[in-house]
C-alpha positions in Angstrom: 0.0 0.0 0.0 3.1 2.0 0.4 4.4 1.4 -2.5 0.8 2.2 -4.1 0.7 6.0 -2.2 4.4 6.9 -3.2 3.4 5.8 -7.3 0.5 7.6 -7.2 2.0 10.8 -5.5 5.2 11.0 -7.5 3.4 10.6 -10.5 0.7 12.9 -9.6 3.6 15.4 -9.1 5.3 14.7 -12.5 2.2 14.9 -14.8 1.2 18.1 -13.5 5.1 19.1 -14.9 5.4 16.7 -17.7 3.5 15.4 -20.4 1.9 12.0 -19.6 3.6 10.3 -22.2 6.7 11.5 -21.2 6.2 10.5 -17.6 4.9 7.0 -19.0 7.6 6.4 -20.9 10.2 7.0 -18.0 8.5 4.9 -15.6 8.6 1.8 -17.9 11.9 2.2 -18.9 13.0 2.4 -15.2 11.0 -0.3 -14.6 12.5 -2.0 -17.4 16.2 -1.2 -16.0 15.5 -2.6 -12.7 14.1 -5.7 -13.7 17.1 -6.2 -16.0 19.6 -6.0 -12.8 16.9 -7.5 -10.6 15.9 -10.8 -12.2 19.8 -12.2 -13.2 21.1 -11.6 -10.0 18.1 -13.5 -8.3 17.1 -16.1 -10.8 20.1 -16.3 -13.2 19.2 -15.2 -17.2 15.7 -16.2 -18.3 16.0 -19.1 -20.8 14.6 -17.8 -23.8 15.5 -19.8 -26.3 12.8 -22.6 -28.1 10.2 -19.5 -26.9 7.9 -19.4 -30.3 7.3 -16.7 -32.2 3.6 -16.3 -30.7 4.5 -16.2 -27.3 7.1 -13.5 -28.4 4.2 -11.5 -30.2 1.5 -12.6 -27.1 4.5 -11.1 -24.3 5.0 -7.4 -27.3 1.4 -7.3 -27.4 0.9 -7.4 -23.0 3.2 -5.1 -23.0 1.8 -2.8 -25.1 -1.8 -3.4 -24.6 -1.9 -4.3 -21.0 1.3 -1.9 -19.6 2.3 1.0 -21.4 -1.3 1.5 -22.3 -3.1 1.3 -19.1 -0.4 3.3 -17.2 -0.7 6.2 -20.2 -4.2 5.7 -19.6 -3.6 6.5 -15.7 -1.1 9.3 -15.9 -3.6 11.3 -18.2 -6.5 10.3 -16.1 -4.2 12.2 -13.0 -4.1 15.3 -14.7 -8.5 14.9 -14.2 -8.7 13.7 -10.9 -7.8 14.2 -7.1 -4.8 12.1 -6.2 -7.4 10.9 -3.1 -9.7 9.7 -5.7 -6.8 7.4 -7.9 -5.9 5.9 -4.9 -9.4 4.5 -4.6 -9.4 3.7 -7.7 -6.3 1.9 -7.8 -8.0 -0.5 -4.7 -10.7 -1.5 -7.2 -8.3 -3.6 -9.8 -8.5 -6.5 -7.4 -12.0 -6.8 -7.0 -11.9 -6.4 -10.5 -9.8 -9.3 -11.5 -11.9 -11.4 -9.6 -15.3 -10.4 -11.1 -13.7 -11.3 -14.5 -12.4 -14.4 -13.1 -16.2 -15.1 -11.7 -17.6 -14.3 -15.1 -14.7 -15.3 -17.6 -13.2 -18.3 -15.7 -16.1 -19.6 -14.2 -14.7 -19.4 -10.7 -16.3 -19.1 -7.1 -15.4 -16.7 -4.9 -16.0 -17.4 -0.9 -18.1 -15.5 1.6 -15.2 -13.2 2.5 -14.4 -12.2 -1.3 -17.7 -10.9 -1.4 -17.7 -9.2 1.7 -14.1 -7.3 0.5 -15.2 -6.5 -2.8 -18.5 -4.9 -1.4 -16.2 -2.9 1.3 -14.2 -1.7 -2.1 -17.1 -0.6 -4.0 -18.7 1.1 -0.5 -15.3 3.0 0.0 -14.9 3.8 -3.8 -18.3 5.2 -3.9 -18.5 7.2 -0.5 -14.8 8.9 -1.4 -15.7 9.8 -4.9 -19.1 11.2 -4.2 -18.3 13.1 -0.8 -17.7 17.0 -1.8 -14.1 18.1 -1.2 -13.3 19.6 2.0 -13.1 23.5 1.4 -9.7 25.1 2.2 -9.3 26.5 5.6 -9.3 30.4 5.6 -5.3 31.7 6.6 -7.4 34.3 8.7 -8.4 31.8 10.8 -5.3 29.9 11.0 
């Protein structure tokens, strides 16, 4: 959750100074970087030989598609909204990877799934629907 607050306030900071794109492209390339370092020190270099030439074009296409899009996507979208109101947003990506994996997958989700994906949609609904706290007046402070 850490993690998710300092990525949402950085990049709040940088797309009100930098283009999204810009600030997109920078985050996947350091991304990128780390897990270059990251990954051979830990696990030794990825095998990738005998890897077809779909899974190649499947991996280019997730990258594209499901990555650089969606965090585009996100930076722009912080230019629009409250930081406040990402970060609630950014809590509802679970619940919904498990609604498509209810209606795409045909899986079953327990009692408690439920229960934490209707506390998600309760929070998301009462912090993006609550009117912004006015500022308090200097005379008063």
């Amino acid at each position: 959750m850490f993690i998710a607050l300092f990525w949402i306030l950085i990049n709040k900071d940088l797309v009100k100074r930098h283009n999204p794109i810009v600030v997109t492209a920078y985050g996947l390339l350091a991304g990128t970087i780390m897990l270059a370092i990251i990954v051979p020190i830990t696990y030794g270099i990825p095998p990738v030989h005998g890897i077809s030439l779909k899974a190649w074009a499947a991996l280019i296409a997730s990258g594209i598609f499901c990555t650089a899009t969606t965090t585009l996507l996100w930076n722009w979208g912080m230019t629009k909204v409250p930081a406040s109101q990402a970060g609630v947003l950014l809590n509802a990506e679970p619940l919904i990877g498990s609604l498509l994996g209810v209606f795409l997958l045909h899986e079953h989700l327990g009692t408690l799934a439920y229960i934490g994906g209707a506390m998600i949609v309760t929070a998301a609904i009462v912090l993006t629907t609550q009117s912004p706290t006015p500022p308090a007046d200097p005379a008063l402070v």
